[in-house]
Structure formats: C-alpha cells, structure tokens
mmJSON file of the N, C-alpha and C atoms, coordinates in Angstrom:
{"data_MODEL":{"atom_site":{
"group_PDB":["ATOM","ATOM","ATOM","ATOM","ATOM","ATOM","ATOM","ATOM","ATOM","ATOM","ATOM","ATOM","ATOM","ATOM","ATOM","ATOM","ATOM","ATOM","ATOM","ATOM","ATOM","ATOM","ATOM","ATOM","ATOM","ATOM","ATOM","ATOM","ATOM","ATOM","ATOM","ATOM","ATOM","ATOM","ATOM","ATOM","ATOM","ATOM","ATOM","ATOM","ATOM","ATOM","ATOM","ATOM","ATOM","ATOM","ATOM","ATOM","ATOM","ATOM","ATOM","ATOM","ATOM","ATOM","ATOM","ATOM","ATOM","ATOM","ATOM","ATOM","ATOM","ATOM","ATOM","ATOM","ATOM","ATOM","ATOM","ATOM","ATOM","ATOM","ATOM","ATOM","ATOM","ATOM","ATOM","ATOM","ATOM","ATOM","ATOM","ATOM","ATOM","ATOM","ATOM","ATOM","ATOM","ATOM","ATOM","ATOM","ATOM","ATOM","ATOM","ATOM","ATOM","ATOM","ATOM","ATOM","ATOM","ATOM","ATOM","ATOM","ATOM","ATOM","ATOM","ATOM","ATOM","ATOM","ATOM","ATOM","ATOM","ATOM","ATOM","ATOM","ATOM","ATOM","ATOM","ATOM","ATOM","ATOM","ATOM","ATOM","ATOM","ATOM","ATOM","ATOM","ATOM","ATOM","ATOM","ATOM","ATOM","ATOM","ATOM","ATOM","ATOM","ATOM","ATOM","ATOM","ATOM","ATOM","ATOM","ATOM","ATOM","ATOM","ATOM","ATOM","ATOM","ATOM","ATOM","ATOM","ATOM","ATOM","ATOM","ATOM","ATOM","ATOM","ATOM","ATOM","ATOM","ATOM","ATOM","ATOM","ATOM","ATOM","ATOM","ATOM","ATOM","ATOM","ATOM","ATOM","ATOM","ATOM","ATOM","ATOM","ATOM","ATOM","ATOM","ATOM","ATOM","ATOM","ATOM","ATOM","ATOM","ATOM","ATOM","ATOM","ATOM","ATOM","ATOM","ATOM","ATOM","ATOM","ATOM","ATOM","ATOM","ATOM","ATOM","ATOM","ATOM","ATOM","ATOM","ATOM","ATOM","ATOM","ATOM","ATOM","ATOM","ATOM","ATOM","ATOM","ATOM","ATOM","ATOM","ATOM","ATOM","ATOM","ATOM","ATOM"],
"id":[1,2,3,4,5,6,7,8,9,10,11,12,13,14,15,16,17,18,19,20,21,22,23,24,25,26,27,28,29,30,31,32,33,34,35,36,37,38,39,40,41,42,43,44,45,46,47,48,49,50,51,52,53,54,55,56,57,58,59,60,61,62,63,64,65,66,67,68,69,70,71,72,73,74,75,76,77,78,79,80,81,82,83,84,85,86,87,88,89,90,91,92,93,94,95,96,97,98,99,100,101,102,103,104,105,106,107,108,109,110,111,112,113,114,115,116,117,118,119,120,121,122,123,124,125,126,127,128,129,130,131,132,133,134,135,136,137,138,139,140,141,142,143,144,145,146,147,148,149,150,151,152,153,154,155,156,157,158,159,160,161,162,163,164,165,166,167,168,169,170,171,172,173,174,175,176,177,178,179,180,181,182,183,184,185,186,187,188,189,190,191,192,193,194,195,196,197,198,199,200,201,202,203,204,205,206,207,208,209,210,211,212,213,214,215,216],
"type_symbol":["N","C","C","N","C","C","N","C","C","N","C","C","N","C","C","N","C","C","N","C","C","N","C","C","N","C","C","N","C","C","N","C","C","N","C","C","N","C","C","N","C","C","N","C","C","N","C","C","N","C","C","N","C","C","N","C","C","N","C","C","N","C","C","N","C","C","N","C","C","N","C","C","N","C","C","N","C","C","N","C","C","N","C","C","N","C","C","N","C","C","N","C","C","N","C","C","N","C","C","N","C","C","N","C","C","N","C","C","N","C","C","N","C","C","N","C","C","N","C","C","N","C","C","N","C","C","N","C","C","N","C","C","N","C","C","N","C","C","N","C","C","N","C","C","N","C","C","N","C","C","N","C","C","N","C","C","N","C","C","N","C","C","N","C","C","N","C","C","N","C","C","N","C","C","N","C","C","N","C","C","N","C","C","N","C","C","N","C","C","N","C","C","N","C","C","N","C","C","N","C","C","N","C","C","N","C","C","N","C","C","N","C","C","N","C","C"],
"label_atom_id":["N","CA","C","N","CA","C","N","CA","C","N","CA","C","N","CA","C","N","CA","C","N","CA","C","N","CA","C","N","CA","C","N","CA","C","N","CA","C","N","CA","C","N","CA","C","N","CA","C","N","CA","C","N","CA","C","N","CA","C","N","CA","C","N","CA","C","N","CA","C","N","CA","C","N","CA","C","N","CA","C","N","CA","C","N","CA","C","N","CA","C","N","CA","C","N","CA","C","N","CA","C","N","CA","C","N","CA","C","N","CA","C","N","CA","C","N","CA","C","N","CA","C","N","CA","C","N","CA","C","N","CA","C","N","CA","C","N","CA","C","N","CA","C","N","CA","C","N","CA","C","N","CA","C","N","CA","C","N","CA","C","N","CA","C","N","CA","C","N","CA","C","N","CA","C","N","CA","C","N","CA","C","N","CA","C","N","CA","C","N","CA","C","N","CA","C","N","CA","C","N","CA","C","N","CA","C","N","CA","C","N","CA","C","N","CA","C","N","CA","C","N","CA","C","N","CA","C","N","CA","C","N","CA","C","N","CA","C","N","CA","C","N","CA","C","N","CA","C","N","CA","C"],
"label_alt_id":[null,null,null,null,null,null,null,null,null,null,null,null,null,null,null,null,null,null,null,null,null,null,null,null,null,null,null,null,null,null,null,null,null,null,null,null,null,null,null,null,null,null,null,null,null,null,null,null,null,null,null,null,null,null,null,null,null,null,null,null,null,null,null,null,null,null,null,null,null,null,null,null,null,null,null,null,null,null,null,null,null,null,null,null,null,null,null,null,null,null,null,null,null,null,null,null,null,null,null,null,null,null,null,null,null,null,null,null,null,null,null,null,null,null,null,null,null,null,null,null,null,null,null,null,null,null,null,null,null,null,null,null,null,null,null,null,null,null,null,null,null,null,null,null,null,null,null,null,null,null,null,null,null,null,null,null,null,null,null,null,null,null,null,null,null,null,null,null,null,null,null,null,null,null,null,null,null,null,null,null,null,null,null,null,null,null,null,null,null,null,null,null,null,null,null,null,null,null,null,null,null,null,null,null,null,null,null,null,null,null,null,null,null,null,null,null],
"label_comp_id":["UNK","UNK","UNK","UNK","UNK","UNK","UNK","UNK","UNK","UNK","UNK","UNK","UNK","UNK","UNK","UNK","UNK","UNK","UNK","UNK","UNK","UNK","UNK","UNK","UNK","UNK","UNK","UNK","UNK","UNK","UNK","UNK","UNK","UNK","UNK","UNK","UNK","UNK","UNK","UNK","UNK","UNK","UNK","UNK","UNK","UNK","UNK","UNK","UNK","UNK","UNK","UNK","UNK","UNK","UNK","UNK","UNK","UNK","UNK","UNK","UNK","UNK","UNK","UNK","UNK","UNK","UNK","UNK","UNK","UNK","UNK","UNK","UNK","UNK","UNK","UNK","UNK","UNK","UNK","UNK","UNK","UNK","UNK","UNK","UNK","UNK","UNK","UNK","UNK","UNK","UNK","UNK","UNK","UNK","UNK","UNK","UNK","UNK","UNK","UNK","UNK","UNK","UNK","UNK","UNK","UNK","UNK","UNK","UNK","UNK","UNK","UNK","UNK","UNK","UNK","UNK","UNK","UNK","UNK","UNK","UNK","UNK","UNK","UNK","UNK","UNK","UNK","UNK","UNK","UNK","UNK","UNK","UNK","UNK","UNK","UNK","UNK","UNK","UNK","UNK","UNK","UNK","UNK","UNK","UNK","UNK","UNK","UNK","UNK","UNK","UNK","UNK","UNK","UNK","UNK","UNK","UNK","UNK","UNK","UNK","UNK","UNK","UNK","UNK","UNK","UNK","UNK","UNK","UNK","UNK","UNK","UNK","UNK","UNK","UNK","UNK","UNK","UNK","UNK","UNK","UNK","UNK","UNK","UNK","UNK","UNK","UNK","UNK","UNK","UNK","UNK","UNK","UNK","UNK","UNK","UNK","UNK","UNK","UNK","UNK","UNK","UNK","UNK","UNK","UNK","UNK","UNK","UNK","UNK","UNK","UNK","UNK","UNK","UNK","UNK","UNK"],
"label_asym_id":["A","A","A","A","A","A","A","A","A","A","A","A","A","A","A","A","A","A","A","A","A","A","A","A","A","A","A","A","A","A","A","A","A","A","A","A","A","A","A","A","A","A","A","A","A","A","A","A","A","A","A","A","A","A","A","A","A","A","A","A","A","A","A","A","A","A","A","A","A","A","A","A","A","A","A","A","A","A","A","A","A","A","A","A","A","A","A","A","A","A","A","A","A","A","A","A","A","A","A","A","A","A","A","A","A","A","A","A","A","A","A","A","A","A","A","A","A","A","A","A","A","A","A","A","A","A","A","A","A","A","A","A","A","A","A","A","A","A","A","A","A","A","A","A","A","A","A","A","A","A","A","A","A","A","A","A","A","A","A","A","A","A","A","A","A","A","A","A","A","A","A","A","A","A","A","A","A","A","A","A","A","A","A","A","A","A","A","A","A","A","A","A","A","A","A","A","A","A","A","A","A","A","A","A","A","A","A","A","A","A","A","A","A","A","A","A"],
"label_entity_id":["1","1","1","1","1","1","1","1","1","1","1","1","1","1","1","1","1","1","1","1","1","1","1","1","1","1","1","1","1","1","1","1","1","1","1","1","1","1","1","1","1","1","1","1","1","1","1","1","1","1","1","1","1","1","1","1","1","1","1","1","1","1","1","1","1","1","1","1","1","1","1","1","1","1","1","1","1","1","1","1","1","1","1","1","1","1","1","1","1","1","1","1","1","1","1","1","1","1","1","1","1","1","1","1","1","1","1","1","1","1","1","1","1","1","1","1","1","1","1","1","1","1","1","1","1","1","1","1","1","1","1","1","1","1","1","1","1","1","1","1","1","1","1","1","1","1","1","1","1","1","1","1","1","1","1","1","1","1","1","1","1","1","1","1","1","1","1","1","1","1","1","1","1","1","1","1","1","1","1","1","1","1","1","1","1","1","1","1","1","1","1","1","1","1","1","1","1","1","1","1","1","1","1","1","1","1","1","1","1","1","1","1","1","1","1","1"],
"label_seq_id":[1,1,1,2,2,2,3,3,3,4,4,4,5,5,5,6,6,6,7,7,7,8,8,8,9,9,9,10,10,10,11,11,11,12,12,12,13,13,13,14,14,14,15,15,15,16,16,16,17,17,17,18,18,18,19,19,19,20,20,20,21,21,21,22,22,22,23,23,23,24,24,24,25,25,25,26,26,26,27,27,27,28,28,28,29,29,29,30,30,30,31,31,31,32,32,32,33,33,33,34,34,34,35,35,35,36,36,36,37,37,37,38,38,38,39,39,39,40,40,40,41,41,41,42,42,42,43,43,43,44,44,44,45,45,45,46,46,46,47,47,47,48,48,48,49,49,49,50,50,50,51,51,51,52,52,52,53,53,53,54,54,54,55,55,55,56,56,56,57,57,57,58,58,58,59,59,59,60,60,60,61,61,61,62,62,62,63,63,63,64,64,64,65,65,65,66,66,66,67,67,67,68,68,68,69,69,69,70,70,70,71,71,71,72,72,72],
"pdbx_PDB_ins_code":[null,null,null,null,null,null,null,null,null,null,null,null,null,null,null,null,null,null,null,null,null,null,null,null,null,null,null,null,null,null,null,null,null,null,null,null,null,null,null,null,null,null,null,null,null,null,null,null,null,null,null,null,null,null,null,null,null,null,null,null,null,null,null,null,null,null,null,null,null,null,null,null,null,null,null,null,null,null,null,null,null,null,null,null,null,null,null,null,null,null,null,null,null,null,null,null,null,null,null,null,null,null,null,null,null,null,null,null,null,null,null,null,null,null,null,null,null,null,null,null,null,null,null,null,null,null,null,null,null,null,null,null,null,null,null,null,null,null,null,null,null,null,null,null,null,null,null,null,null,null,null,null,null,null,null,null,null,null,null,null,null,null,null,null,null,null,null,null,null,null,null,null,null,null,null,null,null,null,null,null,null,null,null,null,null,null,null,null,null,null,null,null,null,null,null,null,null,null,null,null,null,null,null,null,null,null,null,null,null,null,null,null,null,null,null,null],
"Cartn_x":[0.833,0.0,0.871,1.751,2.867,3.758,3.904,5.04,3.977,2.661,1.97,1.828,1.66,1.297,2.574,3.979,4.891,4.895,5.014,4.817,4.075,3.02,1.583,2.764,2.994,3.489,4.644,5.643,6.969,6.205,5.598,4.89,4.536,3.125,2.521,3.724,5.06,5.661,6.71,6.792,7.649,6.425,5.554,4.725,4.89,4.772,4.419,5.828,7.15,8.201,8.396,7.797,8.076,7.113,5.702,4.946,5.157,6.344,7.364,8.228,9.056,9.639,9.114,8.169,7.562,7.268,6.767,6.239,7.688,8.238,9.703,10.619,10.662,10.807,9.858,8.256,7.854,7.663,8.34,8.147,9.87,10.489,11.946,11.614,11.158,10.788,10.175,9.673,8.518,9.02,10.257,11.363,12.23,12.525,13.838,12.544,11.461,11.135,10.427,9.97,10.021,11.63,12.674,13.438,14.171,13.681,13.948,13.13,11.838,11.031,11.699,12.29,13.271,13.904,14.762,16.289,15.407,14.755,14.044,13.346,12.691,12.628,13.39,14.106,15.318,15.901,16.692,17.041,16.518,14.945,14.129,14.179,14.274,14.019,15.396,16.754,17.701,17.512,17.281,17.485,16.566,15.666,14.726,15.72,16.379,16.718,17.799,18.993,19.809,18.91,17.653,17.579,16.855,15.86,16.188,16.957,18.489,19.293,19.697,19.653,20.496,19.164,18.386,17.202,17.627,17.818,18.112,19.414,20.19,21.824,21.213,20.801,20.303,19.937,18.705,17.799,18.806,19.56,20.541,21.019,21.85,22.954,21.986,20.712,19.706,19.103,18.973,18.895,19.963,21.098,22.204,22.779,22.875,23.362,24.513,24.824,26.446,27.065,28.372,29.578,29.629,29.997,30.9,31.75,32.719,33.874,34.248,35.858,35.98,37.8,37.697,39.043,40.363,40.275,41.053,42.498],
"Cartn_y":[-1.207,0.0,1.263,1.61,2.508,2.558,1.682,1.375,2.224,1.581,2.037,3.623,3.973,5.235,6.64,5.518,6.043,6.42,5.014,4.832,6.341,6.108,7.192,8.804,8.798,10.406,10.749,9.759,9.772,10.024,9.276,9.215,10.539,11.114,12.672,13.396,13.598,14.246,14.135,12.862,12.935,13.827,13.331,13.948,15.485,15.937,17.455,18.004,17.572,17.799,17.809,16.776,16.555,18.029,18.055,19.298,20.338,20.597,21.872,21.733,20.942,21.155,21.832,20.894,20.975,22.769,23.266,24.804,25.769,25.311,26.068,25.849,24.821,24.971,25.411,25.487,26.568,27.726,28.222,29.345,29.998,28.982,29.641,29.713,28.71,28.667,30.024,30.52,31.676,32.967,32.858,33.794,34.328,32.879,33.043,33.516,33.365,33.38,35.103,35.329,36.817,37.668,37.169,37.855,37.655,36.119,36.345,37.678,37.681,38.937,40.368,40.721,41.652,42.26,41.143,41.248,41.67,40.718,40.822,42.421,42.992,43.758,44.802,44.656,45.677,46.101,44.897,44.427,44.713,44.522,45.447,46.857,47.611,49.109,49.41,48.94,49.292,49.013,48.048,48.167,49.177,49.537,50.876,52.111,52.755,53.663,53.735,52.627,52.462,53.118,52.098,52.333,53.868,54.715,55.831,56.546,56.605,57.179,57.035,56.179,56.069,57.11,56.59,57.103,58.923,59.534,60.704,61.416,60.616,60.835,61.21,59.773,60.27,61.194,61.335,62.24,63.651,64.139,65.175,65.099,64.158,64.522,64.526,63.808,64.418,65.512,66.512,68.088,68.934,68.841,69.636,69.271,70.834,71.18,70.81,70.717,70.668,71.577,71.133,72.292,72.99,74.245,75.051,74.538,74.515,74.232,75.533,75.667,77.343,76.823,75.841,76.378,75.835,75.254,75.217,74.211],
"Cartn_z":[0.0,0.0,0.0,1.03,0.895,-0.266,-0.841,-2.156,-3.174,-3.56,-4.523,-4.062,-3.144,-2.894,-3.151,-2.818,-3.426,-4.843,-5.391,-7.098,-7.66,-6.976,-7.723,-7.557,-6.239,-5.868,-6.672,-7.025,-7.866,-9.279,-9.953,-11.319,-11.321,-10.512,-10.665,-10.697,-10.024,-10.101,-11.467,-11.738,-12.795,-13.825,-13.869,-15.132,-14.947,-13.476,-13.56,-14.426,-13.904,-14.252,-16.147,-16.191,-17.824,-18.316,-18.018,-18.539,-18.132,-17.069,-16.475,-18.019,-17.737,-19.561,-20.292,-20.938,-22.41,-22.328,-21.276,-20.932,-20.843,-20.219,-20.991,-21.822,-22.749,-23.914,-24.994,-24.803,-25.488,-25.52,-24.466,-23.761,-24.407,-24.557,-25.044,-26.206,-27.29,-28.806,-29.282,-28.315,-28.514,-28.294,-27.348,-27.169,-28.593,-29.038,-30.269,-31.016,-31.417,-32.581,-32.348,-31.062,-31.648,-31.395,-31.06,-31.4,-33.199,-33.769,-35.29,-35.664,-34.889,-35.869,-35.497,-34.241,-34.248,-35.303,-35.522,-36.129,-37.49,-37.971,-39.401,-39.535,-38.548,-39.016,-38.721,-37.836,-37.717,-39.69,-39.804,-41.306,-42.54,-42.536,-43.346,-42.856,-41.92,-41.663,-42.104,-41.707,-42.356,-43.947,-44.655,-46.125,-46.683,-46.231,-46.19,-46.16,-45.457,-45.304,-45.841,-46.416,-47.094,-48.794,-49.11,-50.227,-50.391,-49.466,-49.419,-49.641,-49.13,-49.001,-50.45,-51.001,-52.29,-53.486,-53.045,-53.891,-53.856,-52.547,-52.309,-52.736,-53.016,-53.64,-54.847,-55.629,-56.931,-57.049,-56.727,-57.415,-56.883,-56.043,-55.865,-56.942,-57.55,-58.993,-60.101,-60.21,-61.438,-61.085,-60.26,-59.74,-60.259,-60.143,-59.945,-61.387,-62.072,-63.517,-63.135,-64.461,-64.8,-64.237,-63.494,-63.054,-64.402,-64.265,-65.509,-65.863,-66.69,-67.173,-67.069,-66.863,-66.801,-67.627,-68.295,-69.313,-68.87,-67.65,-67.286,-67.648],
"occupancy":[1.0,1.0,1.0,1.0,1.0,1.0,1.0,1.0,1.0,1.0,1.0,1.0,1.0,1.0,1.0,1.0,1.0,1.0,1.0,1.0,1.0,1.0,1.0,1.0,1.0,1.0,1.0,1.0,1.0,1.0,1.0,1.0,1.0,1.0,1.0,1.0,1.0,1.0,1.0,1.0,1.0,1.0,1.0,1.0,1.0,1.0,1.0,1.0,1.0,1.0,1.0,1.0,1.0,1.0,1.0,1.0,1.0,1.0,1.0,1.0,1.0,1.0,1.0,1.0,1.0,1.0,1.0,1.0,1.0,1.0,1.0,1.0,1.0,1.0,1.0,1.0,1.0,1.0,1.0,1.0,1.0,1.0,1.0,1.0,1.0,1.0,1.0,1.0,1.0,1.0,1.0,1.0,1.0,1.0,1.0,1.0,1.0,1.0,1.0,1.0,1.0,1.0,1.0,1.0,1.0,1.0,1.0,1.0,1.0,1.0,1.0,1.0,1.0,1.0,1.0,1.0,1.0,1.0,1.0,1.0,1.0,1.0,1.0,1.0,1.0,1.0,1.0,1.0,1.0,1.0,1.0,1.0,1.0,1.0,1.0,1.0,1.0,1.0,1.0,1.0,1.0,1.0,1.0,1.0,1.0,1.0,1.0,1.0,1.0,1.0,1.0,1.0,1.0,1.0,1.0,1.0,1.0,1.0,1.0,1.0,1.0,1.0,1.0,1.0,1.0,1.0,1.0,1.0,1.0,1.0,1.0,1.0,1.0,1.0,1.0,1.0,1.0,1.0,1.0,1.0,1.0,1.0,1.0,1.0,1.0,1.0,1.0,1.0,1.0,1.0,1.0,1.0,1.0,1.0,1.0,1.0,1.0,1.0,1.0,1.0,1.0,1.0,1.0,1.0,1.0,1.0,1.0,1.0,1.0,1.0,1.0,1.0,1.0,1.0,1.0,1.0],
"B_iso_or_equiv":[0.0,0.0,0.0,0.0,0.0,0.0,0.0,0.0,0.0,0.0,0.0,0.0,0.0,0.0,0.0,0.0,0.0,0.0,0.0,0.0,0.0,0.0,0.0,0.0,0.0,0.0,0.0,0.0,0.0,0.0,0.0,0.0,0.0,0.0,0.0,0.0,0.0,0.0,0.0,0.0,0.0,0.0,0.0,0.0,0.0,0.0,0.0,0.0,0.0,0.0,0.0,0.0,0.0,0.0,0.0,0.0,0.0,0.0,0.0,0.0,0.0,0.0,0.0,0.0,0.0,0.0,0.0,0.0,0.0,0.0,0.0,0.0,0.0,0.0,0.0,0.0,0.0,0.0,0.0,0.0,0.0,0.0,0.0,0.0,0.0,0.0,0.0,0.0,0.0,0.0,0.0,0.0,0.0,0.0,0.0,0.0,0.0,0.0,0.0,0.0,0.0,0.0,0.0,0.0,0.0,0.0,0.0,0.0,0.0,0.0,0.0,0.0,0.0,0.0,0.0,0.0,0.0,0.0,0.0,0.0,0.0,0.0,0.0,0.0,0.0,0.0,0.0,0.0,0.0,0.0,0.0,0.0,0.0,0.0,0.0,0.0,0.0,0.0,0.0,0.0,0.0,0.0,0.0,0.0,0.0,0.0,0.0,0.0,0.0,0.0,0.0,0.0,0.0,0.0,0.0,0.0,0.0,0.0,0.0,0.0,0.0,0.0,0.0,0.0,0.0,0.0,0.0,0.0,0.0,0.0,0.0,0.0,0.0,0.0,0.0,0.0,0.0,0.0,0.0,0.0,0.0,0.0,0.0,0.0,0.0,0.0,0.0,0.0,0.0,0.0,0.0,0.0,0.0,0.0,0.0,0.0,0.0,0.0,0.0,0.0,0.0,0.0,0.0,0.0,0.0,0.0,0.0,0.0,0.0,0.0,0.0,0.0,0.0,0.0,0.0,0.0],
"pdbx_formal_charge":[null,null,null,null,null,null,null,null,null,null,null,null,null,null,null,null,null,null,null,null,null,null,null,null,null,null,null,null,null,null,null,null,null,null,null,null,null,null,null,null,null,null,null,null,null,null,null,null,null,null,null,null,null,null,null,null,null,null,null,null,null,null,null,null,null,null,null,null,null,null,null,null,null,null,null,null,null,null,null,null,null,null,null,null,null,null,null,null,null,null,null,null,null,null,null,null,null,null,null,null,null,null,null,null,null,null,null,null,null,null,null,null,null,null,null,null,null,null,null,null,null,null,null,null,null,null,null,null,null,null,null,null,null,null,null,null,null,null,null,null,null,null,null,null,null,null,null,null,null,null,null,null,null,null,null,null,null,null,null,null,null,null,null,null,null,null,null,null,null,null,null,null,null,null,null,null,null,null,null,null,null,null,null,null,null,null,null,null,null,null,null,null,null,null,null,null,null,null,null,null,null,null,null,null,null,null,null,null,null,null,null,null,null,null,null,null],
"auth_seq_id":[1,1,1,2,2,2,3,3,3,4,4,4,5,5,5,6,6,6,7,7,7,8,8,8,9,9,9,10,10,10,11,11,11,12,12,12,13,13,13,14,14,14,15,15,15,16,16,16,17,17,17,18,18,18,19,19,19,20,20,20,21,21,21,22,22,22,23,23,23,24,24,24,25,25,25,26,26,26,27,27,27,28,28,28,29,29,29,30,30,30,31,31,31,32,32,32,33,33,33,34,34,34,35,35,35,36,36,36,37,37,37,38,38,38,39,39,39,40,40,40,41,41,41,42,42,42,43,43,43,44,44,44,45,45,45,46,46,46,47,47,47,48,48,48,49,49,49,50,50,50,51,51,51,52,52,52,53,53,53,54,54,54,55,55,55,56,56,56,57,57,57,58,58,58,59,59,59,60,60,60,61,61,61,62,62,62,63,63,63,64,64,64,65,65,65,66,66,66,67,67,67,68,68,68,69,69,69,70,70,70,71,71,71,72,72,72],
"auth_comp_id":["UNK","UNK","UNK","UNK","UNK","UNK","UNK","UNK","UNK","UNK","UNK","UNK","UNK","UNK","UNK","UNK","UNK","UNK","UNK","UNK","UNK","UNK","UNK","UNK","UNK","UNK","UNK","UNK","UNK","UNK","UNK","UNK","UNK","UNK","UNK","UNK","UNK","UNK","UNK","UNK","UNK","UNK","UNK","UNK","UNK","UNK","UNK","UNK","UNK","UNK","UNK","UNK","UNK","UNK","UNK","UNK","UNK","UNK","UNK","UNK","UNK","UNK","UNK","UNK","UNK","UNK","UNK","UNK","UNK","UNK","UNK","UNK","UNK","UNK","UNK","UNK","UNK","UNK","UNK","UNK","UNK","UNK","UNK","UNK","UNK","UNK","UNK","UNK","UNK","UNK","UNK","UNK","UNK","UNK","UNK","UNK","UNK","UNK","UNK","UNK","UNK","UNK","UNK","UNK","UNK","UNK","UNK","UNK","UNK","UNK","UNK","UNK","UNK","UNK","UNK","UNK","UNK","UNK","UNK","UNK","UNK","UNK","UNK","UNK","UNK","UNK","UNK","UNK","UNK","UNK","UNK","UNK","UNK","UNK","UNK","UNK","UNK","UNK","UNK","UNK","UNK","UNK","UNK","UNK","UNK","UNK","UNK","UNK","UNK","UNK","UNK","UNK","UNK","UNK","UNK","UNK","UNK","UNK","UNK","UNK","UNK","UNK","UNK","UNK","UNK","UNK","UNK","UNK","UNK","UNK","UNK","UNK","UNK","UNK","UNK","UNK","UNK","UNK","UNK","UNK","UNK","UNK","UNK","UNK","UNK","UNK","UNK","UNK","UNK","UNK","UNK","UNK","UNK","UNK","UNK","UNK","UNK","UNK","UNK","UNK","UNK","UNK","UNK","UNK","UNK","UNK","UNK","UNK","UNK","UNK","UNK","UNK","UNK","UNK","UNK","UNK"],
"auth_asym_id":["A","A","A","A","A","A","A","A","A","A","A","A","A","A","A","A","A","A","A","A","A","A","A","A","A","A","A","A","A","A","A","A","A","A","A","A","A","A","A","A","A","A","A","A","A","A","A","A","A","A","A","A","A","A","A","A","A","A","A","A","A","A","A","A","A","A","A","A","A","A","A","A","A","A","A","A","A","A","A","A","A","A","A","A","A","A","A","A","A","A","A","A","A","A","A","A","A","A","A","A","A","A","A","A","A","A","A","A","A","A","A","A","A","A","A","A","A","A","A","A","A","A","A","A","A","A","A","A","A","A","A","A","A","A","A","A","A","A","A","A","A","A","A","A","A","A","A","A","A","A","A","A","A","A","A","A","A","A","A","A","A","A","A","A","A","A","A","A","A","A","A","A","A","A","A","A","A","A","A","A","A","A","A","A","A","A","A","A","A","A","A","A","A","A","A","A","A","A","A","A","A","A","A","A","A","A","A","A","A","A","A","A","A","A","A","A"],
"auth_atom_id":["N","CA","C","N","CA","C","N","CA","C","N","CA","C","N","CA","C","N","CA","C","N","CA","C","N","CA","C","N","CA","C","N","CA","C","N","CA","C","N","CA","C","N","CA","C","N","CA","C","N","CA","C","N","CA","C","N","CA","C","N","CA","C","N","CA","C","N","CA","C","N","CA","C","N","CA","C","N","CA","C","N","CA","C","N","CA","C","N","CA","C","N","CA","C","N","CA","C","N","CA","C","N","CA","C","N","CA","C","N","CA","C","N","CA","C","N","CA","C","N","CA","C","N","CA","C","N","CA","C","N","CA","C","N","CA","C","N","CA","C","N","CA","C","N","CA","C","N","CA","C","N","CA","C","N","CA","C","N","CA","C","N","CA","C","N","CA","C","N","CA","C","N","CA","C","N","CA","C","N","CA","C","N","CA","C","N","CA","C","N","CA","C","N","CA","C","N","CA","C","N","CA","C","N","CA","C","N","CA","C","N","CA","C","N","CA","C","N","CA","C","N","CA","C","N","CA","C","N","CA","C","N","CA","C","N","CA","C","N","CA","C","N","CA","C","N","CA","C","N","CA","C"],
"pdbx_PDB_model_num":[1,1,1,1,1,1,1,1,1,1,1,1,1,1,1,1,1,1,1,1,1,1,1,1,1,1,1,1,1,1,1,1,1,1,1,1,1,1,1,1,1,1,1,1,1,1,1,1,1,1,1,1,1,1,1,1,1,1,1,1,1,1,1,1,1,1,1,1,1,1,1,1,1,1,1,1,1,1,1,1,1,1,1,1,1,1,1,1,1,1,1,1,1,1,1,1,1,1,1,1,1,1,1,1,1,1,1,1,1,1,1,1,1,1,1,1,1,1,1,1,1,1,1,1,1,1,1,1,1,1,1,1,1,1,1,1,1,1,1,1,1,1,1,1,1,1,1,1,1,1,1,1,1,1,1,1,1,1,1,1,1,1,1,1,1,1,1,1,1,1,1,1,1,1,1,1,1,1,1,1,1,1,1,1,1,1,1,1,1,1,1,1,1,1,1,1,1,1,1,1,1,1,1,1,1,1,1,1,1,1,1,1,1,1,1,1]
}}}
C-alpha cells in the first residue's frame, strides 16, 4: 500500500516535471522566434533607409546642372 502510494506520488511528479519542460521549452521557442522577428525587421528598416538614401543621392545629382567648365 505505501510502495503504490509512493509509485503514484513519484509518477505525478515525474509527469508534472516533464509538462514543467515541455512549458519552458515553449516558452523559449517563442522567445527566439520573436526575437527572429526583431532582427528581421530591424534588417528590413535598415534596407529601407539604405535604399532611401540612395534614392536621395540620386535624385541630388539628377537636380544639380552641370559644373561650368571654366578652361582650365
């Protein structure tokens, strides 16, 4: 009677332990994956403002006439 009653209390606990796991490893999975969405959009907001920036160069040297030539 004591043995089984052991058995039962070791078992519930192994189980709680195992579904303690499973809850922090999805709990970490869920971590990395919104920090992939971070980075990602970090990465997109930079290639944004990179391609801005280039967009803005341009269109500066299609603004701006020709230097003079002065002969030199």
């Amino acid at each position: 009677m004591l043995e089984e009653n052991r058995r039962r209390v070791e078992e519930a606990q192994r189980r709680e332990a195992l579904e303690q796991q499973r809850k922090e490893e999805e709990r970490q999975r869920e971590l990395e994956m919104i920090q992939r969405q971070k980075e990602e959009a970090a990465r997109r907001k930079k290639l944004e403002e990179e391609e801005e920036h280039a967009n803005r160069i341009n269109s500066l040297g299609k603004n701006k006439s020709r230097p003079k030539s002065y002969g030199f």
